[in-house]
N, C-alpha and C positions, 0 to 999 in steps of 0.2 A: 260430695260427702260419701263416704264407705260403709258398709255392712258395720253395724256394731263387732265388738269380738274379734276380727278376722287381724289376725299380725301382719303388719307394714313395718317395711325398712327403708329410709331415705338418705341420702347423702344432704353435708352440707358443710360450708366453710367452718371448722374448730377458732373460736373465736376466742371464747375465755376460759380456762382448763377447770375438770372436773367431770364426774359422773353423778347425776341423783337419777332418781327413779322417785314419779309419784304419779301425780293424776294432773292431768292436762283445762285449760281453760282459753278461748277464744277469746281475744280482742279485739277490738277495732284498731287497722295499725295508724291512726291520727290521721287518715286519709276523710275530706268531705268532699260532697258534690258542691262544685262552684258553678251558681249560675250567673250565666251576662245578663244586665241587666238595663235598660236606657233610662235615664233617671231628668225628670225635670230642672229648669232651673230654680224652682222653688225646694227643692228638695237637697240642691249641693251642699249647702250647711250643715244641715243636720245630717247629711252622709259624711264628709269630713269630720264632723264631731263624733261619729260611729267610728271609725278608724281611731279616731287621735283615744277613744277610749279603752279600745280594744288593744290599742299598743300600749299604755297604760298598765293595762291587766296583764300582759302579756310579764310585763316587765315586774310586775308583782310577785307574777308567777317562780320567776328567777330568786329572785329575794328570799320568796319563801323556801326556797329547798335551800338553798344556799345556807340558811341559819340549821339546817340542821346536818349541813357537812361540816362543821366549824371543828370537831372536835376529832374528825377521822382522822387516821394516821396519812393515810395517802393523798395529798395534795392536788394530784391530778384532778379530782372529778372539780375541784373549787376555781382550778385554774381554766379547765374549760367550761364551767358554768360564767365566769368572768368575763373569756372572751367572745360566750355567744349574746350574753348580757349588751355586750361593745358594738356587736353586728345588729342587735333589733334598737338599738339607739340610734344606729348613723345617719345621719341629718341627711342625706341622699337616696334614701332609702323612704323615708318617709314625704320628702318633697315629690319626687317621679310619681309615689302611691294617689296626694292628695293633685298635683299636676293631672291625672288621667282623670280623675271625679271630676274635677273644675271643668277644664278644657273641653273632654271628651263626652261628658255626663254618661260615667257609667258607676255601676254598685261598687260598695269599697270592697266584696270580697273580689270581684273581678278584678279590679286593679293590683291589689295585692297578688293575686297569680300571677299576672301578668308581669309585674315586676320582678318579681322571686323566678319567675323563672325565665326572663331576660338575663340576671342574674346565675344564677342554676346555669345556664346554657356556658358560659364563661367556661366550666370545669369541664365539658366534652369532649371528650379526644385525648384527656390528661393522661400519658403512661406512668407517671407516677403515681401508685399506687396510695402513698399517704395526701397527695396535694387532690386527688382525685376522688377521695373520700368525703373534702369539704364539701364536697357541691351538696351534700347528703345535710349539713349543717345550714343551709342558705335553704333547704328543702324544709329543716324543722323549724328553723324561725317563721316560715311561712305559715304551718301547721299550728304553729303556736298562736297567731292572730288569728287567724281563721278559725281555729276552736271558741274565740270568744265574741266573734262576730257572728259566728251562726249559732253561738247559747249550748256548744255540747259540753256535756257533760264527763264526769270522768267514771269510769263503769265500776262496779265495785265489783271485786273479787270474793271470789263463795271459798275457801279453804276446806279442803277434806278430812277433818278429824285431824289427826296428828301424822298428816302422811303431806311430802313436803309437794308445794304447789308449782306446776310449770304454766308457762303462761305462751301462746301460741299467735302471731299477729303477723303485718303485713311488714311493717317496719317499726321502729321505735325509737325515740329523740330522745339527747340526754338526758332531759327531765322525765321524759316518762320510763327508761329505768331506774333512776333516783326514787322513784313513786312506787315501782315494783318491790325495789329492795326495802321501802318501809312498811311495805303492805306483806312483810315477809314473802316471799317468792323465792324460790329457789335455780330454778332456772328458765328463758326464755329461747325462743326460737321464733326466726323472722325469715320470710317469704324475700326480703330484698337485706340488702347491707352486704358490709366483709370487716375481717381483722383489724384495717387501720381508720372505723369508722369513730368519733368521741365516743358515740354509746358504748364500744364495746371496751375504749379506753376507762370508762368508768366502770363498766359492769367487771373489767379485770381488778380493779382498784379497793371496789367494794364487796370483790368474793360472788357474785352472783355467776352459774356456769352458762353460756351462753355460746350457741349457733345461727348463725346468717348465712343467708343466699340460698335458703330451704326450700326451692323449688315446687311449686304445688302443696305446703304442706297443710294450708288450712282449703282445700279440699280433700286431702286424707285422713285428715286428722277429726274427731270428731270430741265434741264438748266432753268430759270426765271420763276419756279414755286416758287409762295405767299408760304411762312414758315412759321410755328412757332416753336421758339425754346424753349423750359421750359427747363430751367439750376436749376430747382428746383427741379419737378419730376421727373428728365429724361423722357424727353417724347417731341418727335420730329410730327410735323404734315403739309403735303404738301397739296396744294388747299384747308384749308379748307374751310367749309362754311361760308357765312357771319353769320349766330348763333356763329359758335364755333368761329370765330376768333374775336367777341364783346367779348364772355365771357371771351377770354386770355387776351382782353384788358382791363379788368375789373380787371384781377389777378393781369397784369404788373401794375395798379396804387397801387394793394392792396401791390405789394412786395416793392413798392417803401415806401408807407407810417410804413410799417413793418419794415426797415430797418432805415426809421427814430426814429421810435418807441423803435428800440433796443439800435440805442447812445445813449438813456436815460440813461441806464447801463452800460454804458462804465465807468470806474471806479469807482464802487460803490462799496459794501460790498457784498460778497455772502452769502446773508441770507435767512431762511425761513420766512414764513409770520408773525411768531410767535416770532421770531428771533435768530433761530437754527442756527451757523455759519456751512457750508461745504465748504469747502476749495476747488477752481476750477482754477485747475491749468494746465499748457501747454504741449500739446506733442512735440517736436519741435526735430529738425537735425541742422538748417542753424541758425548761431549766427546771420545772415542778420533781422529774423524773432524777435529779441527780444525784439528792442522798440515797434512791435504794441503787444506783451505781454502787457507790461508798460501800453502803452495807453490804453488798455483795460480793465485793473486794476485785470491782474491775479495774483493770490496770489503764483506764482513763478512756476517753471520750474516742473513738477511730474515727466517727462522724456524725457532725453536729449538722442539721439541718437550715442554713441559715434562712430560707423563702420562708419557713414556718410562718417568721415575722409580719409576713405579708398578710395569714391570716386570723391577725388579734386585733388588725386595725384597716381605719377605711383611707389611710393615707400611706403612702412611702414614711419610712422611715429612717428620720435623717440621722448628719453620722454623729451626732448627740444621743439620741436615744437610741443607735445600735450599740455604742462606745459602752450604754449604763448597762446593756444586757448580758454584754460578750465580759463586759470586769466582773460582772454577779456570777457569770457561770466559772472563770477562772477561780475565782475565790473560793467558790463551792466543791473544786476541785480538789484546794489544797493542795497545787502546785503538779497533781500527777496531768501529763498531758491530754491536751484538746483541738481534735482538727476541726477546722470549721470551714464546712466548704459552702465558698462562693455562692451565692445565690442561683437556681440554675430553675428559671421561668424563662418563658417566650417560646417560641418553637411551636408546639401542639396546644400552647396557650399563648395564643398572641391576645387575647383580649384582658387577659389578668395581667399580661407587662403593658397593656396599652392604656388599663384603669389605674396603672400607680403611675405611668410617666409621663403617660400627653402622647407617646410615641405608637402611629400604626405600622403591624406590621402584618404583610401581606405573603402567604405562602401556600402555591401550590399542594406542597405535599411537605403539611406541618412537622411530621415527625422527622423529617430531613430537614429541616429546615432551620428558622436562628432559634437557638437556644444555647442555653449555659454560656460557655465564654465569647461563642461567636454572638451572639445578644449584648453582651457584657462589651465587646469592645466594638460593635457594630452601631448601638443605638447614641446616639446625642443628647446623653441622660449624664447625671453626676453617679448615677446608682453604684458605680465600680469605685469612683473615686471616693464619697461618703464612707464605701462599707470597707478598703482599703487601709482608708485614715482612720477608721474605726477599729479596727484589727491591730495596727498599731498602735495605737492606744494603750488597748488594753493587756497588751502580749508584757509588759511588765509587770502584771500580775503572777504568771505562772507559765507555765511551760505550752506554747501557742502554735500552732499550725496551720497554715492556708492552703487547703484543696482544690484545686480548678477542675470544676465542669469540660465535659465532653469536649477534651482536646484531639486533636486530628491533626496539628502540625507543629511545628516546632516553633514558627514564627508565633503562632498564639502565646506559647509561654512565654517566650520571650518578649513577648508588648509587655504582656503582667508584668514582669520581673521589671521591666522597665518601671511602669506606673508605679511599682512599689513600693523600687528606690526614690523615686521622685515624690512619692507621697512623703514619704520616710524624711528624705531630707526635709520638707515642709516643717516636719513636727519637730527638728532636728533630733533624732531617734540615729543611733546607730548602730543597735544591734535589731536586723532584721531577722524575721521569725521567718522559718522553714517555710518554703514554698513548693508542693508537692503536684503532679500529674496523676488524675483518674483515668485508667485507664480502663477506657469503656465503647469505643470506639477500635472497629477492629485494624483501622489507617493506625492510630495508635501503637496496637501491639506491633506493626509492622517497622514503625519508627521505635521504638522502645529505645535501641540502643541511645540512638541521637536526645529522643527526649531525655535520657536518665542522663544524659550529660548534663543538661541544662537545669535540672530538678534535685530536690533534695531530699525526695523519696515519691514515692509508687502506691496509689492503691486502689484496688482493683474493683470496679463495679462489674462484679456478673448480671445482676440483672439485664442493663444493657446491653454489656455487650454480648450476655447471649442472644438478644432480641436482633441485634445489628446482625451478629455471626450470621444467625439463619432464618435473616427476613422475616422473623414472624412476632405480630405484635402481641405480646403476652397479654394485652386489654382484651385482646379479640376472641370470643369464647370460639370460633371458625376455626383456629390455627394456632390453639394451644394444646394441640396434642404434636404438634411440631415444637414447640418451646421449652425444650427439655436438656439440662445438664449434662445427661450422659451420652450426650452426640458427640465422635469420635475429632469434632474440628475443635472441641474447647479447649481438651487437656494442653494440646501442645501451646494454643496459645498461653494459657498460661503457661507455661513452664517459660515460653519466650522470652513474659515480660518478668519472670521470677531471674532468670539469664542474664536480662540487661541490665536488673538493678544491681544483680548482686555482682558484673561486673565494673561496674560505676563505683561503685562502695557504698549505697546506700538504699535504707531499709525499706521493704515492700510488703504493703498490708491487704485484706482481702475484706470487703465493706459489705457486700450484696448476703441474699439471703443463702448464696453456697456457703456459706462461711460458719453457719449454722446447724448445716446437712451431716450427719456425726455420721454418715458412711463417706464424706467424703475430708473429714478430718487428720488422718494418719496419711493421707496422700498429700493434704495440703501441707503438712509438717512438713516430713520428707523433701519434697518439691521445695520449700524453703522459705515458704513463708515467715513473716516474723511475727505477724499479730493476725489476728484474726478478729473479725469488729460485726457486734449482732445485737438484734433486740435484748434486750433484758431478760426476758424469760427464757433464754436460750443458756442464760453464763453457766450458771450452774451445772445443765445438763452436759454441755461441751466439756466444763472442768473436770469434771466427775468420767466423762467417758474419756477423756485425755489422758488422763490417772492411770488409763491401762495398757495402754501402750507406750512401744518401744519407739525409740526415734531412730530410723536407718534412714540418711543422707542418701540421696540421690547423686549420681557421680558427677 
């Protein structure tokens, strides 16, 4: 803890946009001490009846916020309240908890740790950045029984007069922003978390400005010290001066008028100034997020996340209920297009494709190792064939696209394409929907040509493969000051794989989070992109900076 008074500045992940300024409050961030405990056999009953009541409450708990999202406009917080609803239900989840009581004779909060984070441990080493954020969701259902097995309470908030309340903690679960936002809070700041965690998918949803991965900040930070929160820069600042805290007041009306400035583009054309069309389309997982697609006026889905599926439920999901998800989300579209790439688990998660299929897989050095297509046509699972016939399916709905994961050879597409038609004929289906290569993998860009022969378009994950280009794992806080875009090996490769598509004849999109970098928009143009595909909160700002420039073609 710090001297009253004295002004602090911190860095941290911008998670949900917005600037307030008010007066700060300390939480507990849902963290208890769990003691082990050796428990008699007289005593295993009434410890299983502890648990079985505490999940109970737990699941109460859900309900009760739940009725009071019913009327929001935004969908997301109800769809992830659902599916974490789905996860404290799962019949495997509670048998292992009461299995260790029984067996083991130990307390139900130990077994509950112990399971959650047998569990928990499943998501370590995820480089995907949104599948790697669940593990944080299998962290809060655990916080959630355990708050009512040890009797905590929930702290009440003291409000400073009419000056708006920040709220300062370790971490925070869906529900316990749901709780901030009715307890009026303005903005929060967490010691752990990032961008694609649910919390901050609802605190975006419900307007609350919010920062995670705040580094030391609740020992900087002290109880009813003046804040400012920047949900823009990340960037956190306690006591400060009357100078600095005019000039954030000056920013909060500039982002206020900025944000009115950008509905102006809410469904407009993505043109340049000259009037070059580049196609700016959606990253998305959750079918909830579709309509503010629509509203927005993006010109359709670039990539749809299909593993999402993996976490709403505690089984695979067959090509039945992929078929009802993938027809809901075409439908939702209104016919403007939707790629939907392939499932791409396994690899640096071998225990999440070995909990949906039966199948182990064992790897030296996971992040080379099976994932996306090579898992997909490597393991002796149905999972390719299910979500294949499922695609087909549904591709009579609207205008449908299949993305394959981290291809590296040309023989990979080519099995797909195979399995495709073969699925195809199954259903007797004859028009097959586009089947496209990511290119993410830097063996890829080398094949480009060969694979655009065989493909019916391109698009391009930077993420990866900047992380491939230059060895450096973007999870790893060691070796992300090497993990950077403007290293002089990227450009060309793209341009390469911009070269192969466009001399194949067909079109080449850019998925990763470059695509969203508005200093590197006018070069992507040029270069020859045709779409460009990004979170949602990006469309606008990319339209809008699009707007002003000129489109000069690269020769």
């Amino acid at each position: 803890m710090t001297s009253p008074g004295k002004m602090l500045k911190g860095k941290a992940a911008a998670c949900s946009p917005g600037i307030v300024i008010g007066r700060v409050q300390k939480v507990n961030g849902g963290e208890f001490p769990i003691p082990e405990i050796r428990i008699g056999a007289e005593r295993i009953s009434a410890e299983i009846a502890r648990f079985e009541q505490a999940l109970t409450d737990a699941v109460s708990d859900f309900d009760h916020e739940r009725r009071h999202l019913m009327d929001l406009e935004s969908q997301e917080p109800l769809h992830i309240l659902d599916a974490q609803r789905l996860m404290l239900l799962d019949a495997e989840l509670s048998r292992k908890v009461i299995h260790c009581i029984r067996d083991e004779g130990i307390n139900a909060e130990w077994a509950v740790h112990r399971q959650i984070q047998d569990i928990a441990n499943v998501f370590d080493g995820i480089n995907d950045a949104y599948l790697r954020a669940r593990k944080s969701d299998i962290q809060h259902i655990g916080q959630r029984i355990l708050s009512h097995l040890s009797g905590a309470g929930h702290e009440a908030l003291q409000a400073s007069g009419d000056e708006p309340l920040v709220v300062a903690g370790t971490d925070f679960t869906p529900i316990g922003v749901l709780r901030l936002w009715r307890q009026g809070v303005a903005a929060f700041i967490a010691e752990k978390g990032g961008p694609s965690a649910h919390s901050i998918i609802i605190a975006r949803g419900i307007g609350i400005t919010a920062l995670m991965g705040a580094e030391d900040a609740l020992q900087l930070i002290n109880d009813g010290d003046r804040i400012v929160i920047d949900g823009e820069q990340g960037v956190w600042l306690s006591n400060p001066t009357p100078d600095v805290e005019n000039e954030y007041r000056v920013l909060a009306r500039g982002v206020e008028n900025v944000e009115r400035d950008l509905q102006a583009f809410a469904g407009q054309a993505s043109r340049s100034r000259d009037g070059h069309a580049l196609r700016l389309m959606a990253n998305l997982e959750l079918e909830e997020e579709l309509p503010q697609a629509l509203e927005l006026g993006t010109e359709g889905v670039g990539l749809y996340r299909t593993e999402f599926l993996l976490s709403t439920s505690d089984q695979m999901p067959d090509e039945e209920a992929q078929y009802q998800h993938y027809a809901k989300v075409m439908r939702t579209m209104r016919g403007l297009p939707v790629t939907f790439r392939l499932m791409d688990i396994g690899g640096e998660k071998p225990l999440l494709f070995e909990q949906f299929t039966g199948h182990r897989v064992i790897a030296a050095n996971p992040a080379l190792g099976l994932r996306g297509v090579r898992l997909l046509l490597h393991a002796g699972s149905t999972l390719l064939h299910d979500q294949l016939r499922a695609l087909l399916r549904a591709s009579n709905k609207g205008d449908l696209q299949i993305l394959v994961p981290m291809v590296s050879q040309v023989e990979e597409m080519q099995e797909v394409r195979r399995l495709l038609v073969e699925a195809a004929a199954e259903l007797g289906i004859e028009k097959i929907p586009p089947l496209g290569t990511m290119i993410e993998v830097p063996a890829a860009v080398i094949i480009a040509d060969a694979l655009a022969e065989i493909s019916d378009f391109f698009s391009v994950g930077t993420n990866d493969l900047i992380q491939y280009t230059l060895a450096a794992d973007r999870a790893d806080e060691e070796v992300t000051y090497l993990y950077s875009a403007a290293h002089p090996a990227l450009e060309p490769m793209l341009r390469m794989s911009v070269q192969a598509a466009h001399k194949a004849g067909i079109p080449i999109a850019m998925c990763g989070e470059l695509a969203a970098d508005l200093k590197w928009t006018e070069r992507l143009m040029n270069m020859g992109f045709d779409s460009l595909s990004m979170s949602l909160h990006h469309i606008l700002p990319t339209r809008k900076h699009l707007a002003s420039l000129n489109y000069h073609p690269e020769s």
